[in-house]
C-alpha atoms as an extended CHARMM CRD file, in Angstrom:
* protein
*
       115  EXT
         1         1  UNK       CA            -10.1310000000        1.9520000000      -14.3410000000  PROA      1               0.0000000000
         2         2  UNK       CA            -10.5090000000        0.9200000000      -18.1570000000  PROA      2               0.0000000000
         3         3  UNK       CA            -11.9360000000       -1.9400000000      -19.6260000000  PROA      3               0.0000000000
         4         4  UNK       CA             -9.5870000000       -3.2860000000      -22.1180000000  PROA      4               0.0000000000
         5         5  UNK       CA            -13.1540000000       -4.6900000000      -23.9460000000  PROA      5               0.0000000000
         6         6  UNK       CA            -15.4570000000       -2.3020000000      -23.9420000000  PROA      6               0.0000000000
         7         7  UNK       CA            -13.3820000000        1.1530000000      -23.3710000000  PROA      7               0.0000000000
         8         8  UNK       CA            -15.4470000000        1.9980000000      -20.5370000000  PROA      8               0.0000000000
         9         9  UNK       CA            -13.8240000000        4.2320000000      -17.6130000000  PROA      9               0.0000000000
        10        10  UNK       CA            -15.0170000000        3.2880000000      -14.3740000000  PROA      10              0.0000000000
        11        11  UNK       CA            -13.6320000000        5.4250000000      -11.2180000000  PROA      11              0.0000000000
        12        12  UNK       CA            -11.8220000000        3.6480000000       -8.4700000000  PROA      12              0.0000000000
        13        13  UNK       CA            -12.5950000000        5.0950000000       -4.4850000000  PROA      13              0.0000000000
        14        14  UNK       CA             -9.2050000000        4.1360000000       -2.7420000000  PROA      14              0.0000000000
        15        15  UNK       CA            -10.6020000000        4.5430000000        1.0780000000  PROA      15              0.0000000000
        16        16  UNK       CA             -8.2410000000        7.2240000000        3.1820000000  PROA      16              0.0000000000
        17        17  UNK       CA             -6.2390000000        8.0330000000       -0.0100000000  PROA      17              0.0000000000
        18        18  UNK       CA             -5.5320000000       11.5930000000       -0.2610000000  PROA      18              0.0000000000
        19        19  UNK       CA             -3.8320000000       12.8470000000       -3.3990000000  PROA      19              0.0000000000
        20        20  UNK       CA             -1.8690000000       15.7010000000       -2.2530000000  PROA      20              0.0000000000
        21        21  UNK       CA             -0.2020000000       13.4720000000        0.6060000000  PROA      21              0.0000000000
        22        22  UNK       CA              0.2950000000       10.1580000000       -0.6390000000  PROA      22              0.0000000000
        23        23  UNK       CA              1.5520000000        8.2250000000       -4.4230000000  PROA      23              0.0000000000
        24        24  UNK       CA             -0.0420000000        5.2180000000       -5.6930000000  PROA      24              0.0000000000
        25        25  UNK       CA              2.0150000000        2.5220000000       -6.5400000000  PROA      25              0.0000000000
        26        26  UNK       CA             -0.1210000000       -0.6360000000       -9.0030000000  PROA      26              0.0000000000
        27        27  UNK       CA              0.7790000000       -4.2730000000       -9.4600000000  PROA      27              0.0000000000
        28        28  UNK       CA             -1.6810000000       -6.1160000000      -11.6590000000  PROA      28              0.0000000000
        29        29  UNK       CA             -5.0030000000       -5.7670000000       -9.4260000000  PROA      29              0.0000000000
        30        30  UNK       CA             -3.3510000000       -4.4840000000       -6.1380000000  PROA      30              0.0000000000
        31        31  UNK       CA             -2.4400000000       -0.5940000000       -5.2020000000  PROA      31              0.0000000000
        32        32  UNK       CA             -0.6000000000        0.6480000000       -2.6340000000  PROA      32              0.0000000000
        33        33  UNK       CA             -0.4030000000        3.3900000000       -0.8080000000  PROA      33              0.0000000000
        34        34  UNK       CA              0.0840000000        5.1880000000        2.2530000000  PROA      34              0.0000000000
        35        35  UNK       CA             -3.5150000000        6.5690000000        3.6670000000  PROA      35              0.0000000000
        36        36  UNK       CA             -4.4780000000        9.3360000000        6.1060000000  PROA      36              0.0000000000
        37        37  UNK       CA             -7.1710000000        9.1970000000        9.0290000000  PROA      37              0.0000000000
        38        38  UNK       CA             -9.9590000000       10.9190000000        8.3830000000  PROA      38              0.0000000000
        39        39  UNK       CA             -8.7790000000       13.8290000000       10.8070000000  PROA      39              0.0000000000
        40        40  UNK       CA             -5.0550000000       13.3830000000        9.3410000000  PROA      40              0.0000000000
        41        41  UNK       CA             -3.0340000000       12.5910000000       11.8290000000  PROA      41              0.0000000000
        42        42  UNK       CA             -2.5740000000        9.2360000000       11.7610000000  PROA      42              0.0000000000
        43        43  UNK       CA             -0.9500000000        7.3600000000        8.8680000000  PROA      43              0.0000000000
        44        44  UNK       CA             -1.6190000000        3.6790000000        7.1790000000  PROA      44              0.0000000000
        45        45  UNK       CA             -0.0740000000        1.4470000000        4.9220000000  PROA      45              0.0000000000
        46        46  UNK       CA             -2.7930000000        0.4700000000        2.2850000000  PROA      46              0.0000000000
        47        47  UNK       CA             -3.3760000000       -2.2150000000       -0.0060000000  PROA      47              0.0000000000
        48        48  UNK       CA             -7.0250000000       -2.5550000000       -1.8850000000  PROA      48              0.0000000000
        49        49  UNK       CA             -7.8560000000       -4.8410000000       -4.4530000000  PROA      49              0.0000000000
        50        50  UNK       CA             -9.6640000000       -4.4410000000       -7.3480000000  PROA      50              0.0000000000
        51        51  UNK       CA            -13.1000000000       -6.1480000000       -6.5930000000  PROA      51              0.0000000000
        52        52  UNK       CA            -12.5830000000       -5.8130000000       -2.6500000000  PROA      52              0.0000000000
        53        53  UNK       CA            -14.4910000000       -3.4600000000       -0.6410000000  PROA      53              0.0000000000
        54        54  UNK       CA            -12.2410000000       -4.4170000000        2.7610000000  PROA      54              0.0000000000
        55        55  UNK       CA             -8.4480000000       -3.5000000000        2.1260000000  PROA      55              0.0000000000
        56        56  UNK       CA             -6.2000000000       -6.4260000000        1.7010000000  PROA      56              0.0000000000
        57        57  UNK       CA             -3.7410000000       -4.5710000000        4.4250000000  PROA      57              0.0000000000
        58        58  UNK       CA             -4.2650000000       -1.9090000000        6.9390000000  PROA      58              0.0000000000
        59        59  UNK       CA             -1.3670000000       -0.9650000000        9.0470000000  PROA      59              0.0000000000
        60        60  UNK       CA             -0.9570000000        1.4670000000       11.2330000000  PROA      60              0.0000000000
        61        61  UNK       CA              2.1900000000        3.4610000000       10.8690000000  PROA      61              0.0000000000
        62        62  UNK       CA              1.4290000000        6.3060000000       13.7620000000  PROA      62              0.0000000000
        63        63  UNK       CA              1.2170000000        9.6970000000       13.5070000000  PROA      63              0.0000000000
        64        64  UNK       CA              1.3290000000       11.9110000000       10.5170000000  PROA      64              0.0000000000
        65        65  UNK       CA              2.8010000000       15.0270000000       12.2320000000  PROA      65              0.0000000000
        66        66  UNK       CA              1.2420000000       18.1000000000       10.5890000000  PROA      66              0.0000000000
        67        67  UNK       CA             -0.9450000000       15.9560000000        8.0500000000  PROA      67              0.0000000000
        68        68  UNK       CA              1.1070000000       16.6010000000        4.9130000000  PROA      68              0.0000000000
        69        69  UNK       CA              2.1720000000       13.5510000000        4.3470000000  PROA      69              0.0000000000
        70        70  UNK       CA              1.3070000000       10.1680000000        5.4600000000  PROA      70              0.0000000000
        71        71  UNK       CA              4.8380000000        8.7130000000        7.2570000000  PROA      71              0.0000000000
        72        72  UNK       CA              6.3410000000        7.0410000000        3.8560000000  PROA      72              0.0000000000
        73        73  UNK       CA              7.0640000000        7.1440000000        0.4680000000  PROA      73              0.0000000000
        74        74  UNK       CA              5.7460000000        6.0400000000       -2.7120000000  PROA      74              0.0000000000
        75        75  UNK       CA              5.3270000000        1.6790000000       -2.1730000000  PROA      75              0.0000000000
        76        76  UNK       CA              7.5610000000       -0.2960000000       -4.2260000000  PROA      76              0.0000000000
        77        77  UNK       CA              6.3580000000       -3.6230000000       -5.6320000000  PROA      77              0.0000000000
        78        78  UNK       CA              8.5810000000       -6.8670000000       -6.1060000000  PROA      78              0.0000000000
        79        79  UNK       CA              7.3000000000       -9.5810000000       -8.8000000000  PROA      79              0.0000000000
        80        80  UNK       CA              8.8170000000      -12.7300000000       -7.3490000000  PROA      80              0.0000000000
        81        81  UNK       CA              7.6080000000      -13.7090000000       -4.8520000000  PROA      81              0.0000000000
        82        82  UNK       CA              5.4180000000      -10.7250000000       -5.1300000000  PROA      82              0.0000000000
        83        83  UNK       CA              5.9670000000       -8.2000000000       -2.3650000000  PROA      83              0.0000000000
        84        84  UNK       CA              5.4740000000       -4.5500000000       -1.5810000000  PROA      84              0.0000000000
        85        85  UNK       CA              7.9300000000       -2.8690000000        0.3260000000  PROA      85              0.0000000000
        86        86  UNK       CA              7.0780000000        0.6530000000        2.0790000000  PROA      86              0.0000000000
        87        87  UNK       CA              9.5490000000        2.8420000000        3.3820000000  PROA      87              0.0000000000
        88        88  UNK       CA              8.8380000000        4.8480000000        5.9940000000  PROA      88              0.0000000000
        89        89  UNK       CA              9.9770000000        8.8660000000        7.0280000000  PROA      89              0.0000000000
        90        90  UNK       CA             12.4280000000        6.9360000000        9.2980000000  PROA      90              0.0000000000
        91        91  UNK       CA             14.1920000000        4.9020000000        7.2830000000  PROA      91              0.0000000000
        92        92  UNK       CA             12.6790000000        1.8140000000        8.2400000000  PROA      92              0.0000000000
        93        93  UNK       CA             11.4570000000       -0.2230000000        5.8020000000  PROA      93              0.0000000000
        94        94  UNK       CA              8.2900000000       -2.9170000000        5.8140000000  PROA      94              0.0000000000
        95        95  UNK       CA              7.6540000000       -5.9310000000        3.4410000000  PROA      95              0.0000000000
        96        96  UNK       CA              4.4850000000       -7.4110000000        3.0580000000  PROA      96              0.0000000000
        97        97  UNK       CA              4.3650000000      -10.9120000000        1.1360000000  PROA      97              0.0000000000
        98        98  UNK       CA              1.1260000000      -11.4220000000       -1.2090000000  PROA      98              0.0000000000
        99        99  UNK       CA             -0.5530000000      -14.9470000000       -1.3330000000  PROA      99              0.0000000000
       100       100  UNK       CA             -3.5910000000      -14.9190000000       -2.8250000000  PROA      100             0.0000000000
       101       101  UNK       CA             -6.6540000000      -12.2310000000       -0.8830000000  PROA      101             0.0000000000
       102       102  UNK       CA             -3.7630000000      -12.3240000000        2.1070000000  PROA      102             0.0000000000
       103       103  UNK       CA             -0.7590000000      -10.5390000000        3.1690000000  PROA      103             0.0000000000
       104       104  UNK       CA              2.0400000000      -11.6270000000        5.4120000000  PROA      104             0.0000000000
       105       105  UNK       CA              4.9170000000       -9.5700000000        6.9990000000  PROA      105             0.0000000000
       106       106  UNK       CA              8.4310000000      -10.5690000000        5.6560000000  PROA      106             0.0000000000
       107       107  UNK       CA             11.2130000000      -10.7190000000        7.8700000000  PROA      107             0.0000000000
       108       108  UNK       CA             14.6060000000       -9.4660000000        5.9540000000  PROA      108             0.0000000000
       109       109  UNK       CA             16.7830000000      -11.1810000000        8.6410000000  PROA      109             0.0000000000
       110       110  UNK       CA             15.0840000000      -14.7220000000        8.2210000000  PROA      110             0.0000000000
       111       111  UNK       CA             14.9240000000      -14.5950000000        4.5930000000  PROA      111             0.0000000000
       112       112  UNK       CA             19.5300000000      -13.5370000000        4.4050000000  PROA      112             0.0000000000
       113       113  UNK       CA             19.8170000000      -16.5190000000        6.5620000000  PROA      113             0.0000000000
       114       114  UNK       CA             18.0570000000      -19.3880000000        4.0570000000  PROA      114             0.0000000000
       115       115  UNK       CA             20.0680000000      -18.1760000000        1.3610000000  PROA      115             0.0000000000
């Protein structure tokens, strides 16, 4: 992380990120990601905030066959209202609204039938 006033680089610890088996995807203070158990075989959706030690969401998303990867691609953020969308290795896909230090699962099929 850089402070835009000072310059100073400060290094960010994203808990059960591994490099090699998952992308990092940033909106404003919030990164997501998909994790890996500390014996890799189980995979997580993440999302940390800057300034929060506890992640702002922790989902399991089962097993991470051999380890290599985590069960989904790289997150995809929405601005309004902001969301983050990961897709898993199956296709399926899983929305998470933000509102405020909180997180709340979106359901696609109520939201078609407001509009």
């Amino acid at each position: 992380m850089v402070d835009r006033l000072t310059g100073r680089i400060s290094q960010l610890t994203l808990p059960q990120f591994d490099a090699s088996a998952s992308e990092v995807a940033w909106y404003r203070d919030y990164v997501a990601y998909c994790g890996l158990s500390d014996d890799g075989k189980n995979g997580f959706a993440m999302v940390m905030q800057l300034g929060r030690r506890k992640p702002v969401l922790k989902k399991a998303l089962g097993a991470a066959g051999d380890g290599s990867d985590a069960g989904c691609s790289a997150p995809e953020w929405q601005r309004l209202p902001i969301r983050v969308t990961f897709e898993l290795s199956n296709k399926q896909k899983l929305n998470y609204s933000v509102r405020g230090n909180a997180l709340n699962v979106v359901n696609d099929a109520d939201e078609d039938e407001t509009e």
